[in-house]
KEVOMAR-439291 format. One record per residue (C-alpha): x, y, z; residue in three letters. Coordinates in nm, 2 decimals, always signed. Example, Ala and Ser with C-alpha at 12.3 -4.5 7.8 and 13.67 -1.06 7.14 Angstrom:
<atoms>
- px	py	pz	residuo
- +1.23	-0.45	+0.78	ALA
- +1.37	-0.11	+0.71	SER
</atoms>
This chain:
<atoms>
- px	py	pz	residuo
- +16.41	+4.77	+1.13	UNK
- +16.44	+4.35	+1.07	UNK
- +16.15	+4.23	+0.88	UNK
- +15.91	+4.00	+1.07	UNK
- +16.02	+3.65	+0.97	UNK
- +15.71	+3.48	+0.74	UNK
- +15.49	+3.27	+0.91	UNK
- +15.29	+2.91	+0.80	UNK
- +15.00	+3.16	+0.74	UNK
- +15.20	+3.38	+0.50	UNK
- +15.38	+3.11	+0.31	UNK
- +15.04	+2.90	+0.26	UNK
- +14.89	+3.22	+0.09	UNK
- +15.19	+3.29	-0.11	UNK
- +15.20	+2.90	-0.20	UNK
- +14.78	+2.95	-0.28	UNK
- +14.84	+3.28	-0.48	UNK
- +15.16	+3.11	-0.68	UNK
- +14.93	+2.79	-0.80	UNK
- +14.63	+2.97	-0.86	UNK
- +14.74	+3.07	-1.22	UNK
- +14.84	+2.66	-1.29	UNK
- +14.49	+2.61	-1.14	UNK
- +14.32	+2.83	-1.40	UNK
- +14.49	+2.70	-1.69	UNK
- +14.38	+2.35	-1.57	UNK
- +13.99	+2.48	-1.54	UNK
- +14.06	+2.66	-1.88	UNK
- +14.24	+2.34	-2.07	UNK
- +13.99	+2.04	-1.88	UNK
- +13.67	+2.37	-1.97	UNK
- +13.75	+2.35	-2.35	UNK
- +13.78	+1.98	-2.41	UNK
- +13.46	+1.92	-2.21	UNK
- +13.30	+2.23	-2.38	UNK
- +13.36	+2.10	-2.78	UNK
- +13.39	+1.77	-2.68	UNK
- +13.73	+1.71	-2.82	UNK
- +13.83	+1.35	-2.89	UNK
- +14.20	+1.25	-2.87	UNK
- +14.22	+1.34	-3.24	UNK
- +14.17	+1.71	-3.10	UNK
- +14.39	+1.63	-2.78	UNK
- +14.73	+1.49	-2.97	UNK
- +14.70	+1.79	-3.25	UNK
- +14.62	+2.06	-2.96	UNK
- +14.93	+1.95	-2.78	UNK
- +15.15	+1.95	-3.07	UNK
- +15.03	+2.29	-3.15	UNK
- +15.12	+2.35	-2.78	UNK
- +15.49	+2.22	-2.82	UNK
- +15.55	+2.40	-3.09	UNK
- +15.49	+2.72	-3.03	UNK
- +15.56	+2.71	-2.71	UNK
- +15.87	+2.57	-2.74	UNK
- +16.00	+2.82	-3.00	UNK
- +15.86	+3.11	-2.80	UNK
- +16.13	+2.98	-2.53	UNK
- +16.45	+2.91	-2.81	UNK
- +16.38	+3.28	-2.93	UNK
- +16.28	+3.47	-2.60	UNK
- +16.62	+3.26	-2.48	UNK
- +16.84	+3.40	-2.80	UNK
- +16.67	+3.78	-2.73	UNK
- +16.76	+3.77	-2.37	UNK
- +17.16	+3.69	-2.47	UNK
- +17.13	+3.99	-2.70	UNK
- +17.01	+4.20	-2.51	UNK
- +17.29	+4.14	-2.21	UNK
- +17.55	+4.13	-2.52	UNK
- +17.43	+4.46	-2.61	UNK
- +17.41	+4.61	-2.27	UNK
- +17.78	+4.45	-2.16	UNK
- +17.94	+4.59	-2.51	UNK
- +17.74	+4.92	-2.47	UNK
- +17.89	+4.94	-2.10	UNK
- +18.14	+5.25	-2.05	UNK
- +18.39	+5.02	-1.94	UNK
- +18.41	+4.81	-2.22	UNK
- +18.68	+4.87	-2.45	UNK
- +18.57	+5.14	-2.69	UNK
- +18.86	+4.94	-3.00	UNK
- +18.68	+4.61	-2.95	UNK
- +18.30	+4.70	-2.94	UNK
- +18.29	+4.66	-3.35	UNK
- +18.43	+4.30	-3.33	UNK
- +18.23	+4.22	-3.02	UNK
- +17.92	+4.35	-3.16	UNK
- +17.99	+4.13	-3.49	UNK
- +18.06	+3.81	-3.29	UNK
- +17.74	+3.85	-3.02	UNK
- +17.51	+3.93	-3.36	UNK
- +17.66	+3.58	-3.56	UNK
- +17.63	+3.39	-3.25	UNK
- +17.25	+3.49	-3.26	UNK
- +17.23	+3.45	-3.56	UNK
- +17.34	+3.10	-3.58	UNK
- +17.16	+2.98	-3.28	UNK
- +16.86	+3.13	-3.43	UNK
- +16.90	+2.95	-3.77	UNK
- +17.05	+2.59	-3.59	UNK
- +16.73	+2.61	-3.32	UNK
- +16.48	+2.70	-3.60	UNK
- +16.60	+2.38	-3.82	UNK
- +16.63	+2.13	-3.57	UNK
- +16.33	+2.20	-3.37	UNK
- +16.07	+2.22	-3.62	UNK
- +16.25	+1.98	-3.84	UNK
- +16.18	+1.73	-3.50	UNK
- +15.83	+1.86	-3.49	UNK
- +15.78	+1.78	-3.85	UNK
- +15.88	+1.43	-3.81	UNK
- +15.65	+1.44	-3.51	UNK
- +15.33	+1.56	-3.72	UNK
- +15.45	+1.35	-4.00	UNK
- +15.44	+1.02	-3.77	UNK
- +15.13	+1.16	-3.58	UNK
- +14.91	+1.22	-3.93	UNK
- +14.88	+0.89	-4.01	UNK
- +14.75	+0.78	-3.72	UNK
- +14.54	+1.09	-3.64	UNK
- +14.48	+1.26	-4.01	UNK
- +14.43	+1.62	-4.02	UNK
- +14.06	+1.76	-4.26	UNK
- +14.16	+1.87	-4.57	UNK
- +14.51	+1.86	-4.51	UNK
- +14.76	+1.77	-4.82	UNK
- +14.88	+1.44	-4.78	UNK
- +15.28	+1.45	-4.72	UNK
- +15.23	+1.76	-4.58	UNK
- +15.44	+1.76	-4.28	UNK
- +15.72	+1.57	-4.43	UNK
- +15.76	+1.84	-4.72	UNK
- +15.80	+2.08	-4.41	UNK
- +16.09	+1.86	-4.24	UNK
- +16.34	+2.07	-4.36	UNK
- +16.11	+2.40	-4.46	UNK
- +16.07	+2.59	-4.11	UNK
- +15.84	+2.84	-4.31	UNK
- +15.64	+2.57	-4.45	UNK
- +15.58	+2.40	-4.12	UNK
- +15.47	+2.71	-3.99	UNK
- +15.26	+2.81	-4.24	UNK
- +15.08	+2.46	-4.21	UNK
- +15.04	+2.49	-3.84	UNK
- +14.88	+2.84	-3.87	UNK
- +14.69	+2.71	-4.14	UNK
- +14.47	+2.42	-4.01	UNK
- +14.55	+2.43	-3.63	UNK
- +14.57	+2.73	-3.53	UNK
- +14.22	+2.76	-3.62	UNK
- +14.12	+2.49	-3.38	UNK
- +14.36	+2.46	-3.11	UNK
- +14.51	+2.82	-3.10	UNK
- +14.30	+2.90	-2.74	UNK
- +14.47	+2.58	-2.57	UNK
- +14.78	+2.78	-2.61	UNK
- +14.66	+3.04	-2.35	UNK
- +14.67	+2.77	-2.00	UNK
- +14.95	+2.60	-2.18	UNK
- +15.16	+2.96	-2.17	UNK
- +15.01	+3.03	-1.85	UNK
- +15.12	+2.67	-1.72	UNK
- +15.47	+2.74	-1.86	UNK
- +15.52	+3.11	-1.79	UNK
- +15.80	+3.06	-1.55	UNK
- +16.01	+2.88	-1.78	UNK
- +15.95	+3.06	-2.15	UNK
- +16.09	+3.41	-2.00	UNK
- +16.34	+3.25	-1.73	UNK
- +16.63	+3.36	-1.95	UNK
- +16.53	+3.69	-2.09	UNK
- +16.40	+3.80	-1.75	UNK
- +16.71	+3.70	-1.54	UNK
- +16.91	+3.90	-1.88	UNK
- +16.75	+4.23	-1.86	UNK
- +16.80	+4.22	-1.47	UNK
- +17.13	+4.14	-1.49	UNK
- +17.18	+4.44	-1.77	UNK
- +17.04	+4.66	-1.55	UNK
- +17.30	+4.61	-1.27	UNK
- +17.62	+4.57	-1.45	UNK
- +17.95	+4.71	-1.33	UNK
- +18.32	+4.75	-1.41	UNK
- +18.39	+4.45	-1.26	UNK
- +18.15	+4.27	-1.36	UNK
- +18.25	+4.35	-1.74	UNK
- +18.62	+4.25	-1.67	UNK
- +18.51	+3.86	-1.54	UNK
- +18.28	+3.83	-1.85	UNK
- +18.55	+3.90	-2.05	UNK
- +18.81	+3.73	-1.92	UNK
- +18.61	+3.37	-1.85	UNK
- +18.68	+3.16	-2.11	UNK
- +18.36	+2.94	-2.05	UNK
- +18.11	+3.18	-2.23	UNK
- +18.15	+2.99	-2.59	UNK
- +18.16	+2.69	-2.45	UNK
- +17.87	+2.41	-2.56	UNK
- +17.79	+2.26	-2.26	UNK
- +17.69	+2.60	-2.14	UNK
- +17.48	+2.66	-2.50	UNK
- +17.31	+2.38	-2.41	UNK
- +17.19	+2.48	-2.05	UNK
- +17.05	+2.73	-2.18	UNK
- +16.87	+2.59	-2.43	UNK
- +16.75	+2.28	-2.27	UNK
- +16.41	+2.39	-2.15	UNK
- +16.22	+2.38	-2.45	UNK
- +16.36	+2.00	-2.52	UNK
- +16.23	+1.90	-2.20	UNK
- +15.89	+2.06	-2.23	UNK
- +15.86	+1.89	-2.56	UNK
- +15.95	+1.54	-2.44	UNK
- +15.69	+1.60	-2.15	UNK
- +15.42	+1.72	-2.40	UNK
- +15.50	+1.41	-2.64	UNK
- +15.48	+1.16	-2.35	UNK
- +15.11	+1.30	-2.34	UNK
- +15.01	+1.28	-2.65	UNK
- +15.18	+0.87	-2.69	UNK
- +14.94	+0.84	-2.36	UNK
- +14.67	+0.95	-2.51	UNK
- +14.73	+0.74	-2.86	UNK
- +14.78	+0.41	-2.64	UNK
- +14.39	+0.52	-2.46	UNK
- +14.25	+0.59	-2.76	UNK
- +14.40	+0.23	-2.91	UNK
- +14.29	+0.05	-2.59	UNK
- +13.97	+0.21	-2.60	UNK
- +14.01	+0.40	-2.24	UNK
- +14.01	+0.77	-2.41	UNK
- +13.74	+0.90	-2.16	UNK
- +13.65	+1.22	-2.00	UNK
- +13.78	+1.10	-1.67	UNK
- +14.10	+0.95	-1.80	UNK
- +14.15	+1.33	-2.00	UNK
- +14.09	+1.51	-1.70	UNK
- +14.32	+1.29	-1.46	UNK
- +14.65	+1.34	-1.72	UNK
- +14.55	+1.72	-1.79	UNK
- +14.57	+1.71	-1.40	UNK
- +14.94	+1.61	-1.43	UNK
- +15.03	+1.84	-1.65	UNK
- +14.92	+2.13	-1.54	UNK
- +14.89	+2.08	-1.17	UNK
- +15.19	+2.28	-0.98	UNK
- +15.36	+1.92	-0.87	UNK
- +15.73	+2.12	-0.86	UNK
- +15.56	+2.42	-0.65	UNK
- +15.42	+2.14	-0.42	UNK
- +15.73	+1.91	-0.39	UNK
- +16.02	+2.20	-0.47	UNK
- +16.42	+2.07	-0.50	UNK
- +16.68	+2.22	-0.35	UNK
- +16.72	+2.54	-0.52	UNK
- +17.01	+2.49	-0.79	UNK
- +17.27	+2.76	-0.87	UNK
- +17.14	+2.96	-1.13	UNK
- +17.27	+2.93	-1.48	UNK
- +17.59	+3.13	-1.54	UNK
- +17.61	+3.40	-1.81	UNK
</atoms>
C-alpha cells in the first residue's frame, strides 16, 4: 500500500516537534543567567566551558565511531582472515594518533583562549599563569576546567549539548548504522578505495568541532566588546543567546549535501 504523501499539517508538526528541544535549551540557557544573574564574566567562562567540552565530546565520539566501523569491517566474514592482524594494528594507530594529535591541538587552542580571556575576565582564586602552564598539558587544562568551572558553569552544558546533539554523535551514529548493514561488497570497495587515508577526508570529519568553537568564540568576543562598550544587558544576552540556540538551519535548511564518505 503507497504511504499517504505528508501534508503542510504534518511537516509543520514535525518542523514544531524538531525545534522544540533548541527551544528548551534556549529557556534553559536565557533561565540560568537571569536566575544567578550572571554578568559577562559568567557568560565568556560558561561558553568556553561550553566549547570545550563540547567540542572534545565531538573529536572523541568522531574517533569511536571510526573504530567501531574499523572493527566491524575487519571482523566482517569476508574480510581476509591473513590481513585482519595488520589491519587491526593500522585502524588501532590511526586512532590512536588522531586521539593524541586532536587532544594537543584542541586544548592547546583552548588554553591560549583561556590564557588571553583571564586577563581580561580573571577567574577567583585561580593561579595566575594557569592556563598557559596547561598550553601544552591536556591533563592540566582539564583538571583546571573541572576545577573552578565546572563548579559554576557545568549546568550550561546541558542546553548547549541539547542545542548541538545533532552534530556531536553525527559520525558515530551514521558508523554504527553503517556496521550494522555491511556486505561483501561493501568490504571489497572499502578496501580497494584508495581515498580512506587521505587528509582531506580526516579533515571532513573532523571539522565540526572547529566550527562550533569559532561560533562559540564569536560570542564570547561579542559579549567582551558589550561589556567594554557598556551594552552588556539582559536584553542584549537574551537577543545573542537567541542566535545561538534558535534552530535558524531547521528554519532556512540547504540543499541536502552528500553525506560524508567512509
Amino acid at each position: 500500500m503507497m504511504s499517504e504523501p505528508a501534508t503542510d499539517s504534518n511537516r509543520s508538526t514535525t518542523g514544531i516537534s524538531r525545534m522544540l528541544p533548541d527551544l528548551l535549551a534556549f529557556c534553559f540557557g536565557i533561565g540560568m543567567a537571569y536566575v544567578f544573574h550572571w554578568e559577562t564574566h559568567d557568560l565568556v567562562w560558561s561558553l568556553w566551558l561550553s566549547s570545550l567540552t563540547i567540542g572534545y565530546v565531538t573529536i572523541l565520539s568522531t574517533i569511536a565511531g571510526g573504530v567501531y566501523l574499523a572493527w566491524h569491517i575487519i571482523r566482517h566474514k569476508d574480510f581476509p582472515q591473513k590481513m585482519r592482524k595488520v589491519a587491526l594494528a593500522v585502524a588501532g594507530g590511526i586512532a590512536l594518533f588522531f586521539f593524541g594529535f586532536f587532544s594537543l591541538h584542541f586544548c592547546a587552542f583552548h588554553a591560549g583562549h583561556a590564557s588571553f580571556l583571564s586577563a581580561f575576565f580573571p577567574i577567583e582564586g585561580l593561579p595566575e599563569q594557569r592556563f598557559l602552564s596547561a598550553f601544552m598539558n591536556p591533563l592540566l587544562l582539564w583538571r583546571t576546567a573541572f576545577e573552578y568551572l565546572v563548579p559554576l558553569y557545568g549546568m550550561f552544558l546541558i542546553p548547549v549539548l541539547i542545542a548541538e546533539r545533532e552534530q556531536v554523535f553525527a559520525v558515530f551514529t551514521k558508523a554504527v548504522r553503517l556496521a550494522h548493514h555491511i556486505h561483501k561488497d561493501d568490504v571489497e570497495q572499502l578496501m580497494q578505495r584508495n581515498h580512506l587515508g587521505e587528509k582531506k577526508e580526516a579533515g571532513r570529519l573532523f571539522y565540526q568541532p572547529y566550527l562550533n568553537v569559532i561560533r562559540m568564540h564569536f560570542l564570547i568576543l561579542f559579549f567582551a566588546f558589550a561589556h567594554a562598550w557598556n551594552l552588556d544587558s539582559f536584553p542584549v544576552y537574551a537577543l545573542v543567546y537567541a542566535v545561538y540556540f534558535f534552530p535558524w538551519r531547521k528554519q532556512f535548511p540547504k540543499k541536502a549535501r552528500a553525506d560524508i564518505t567512509l
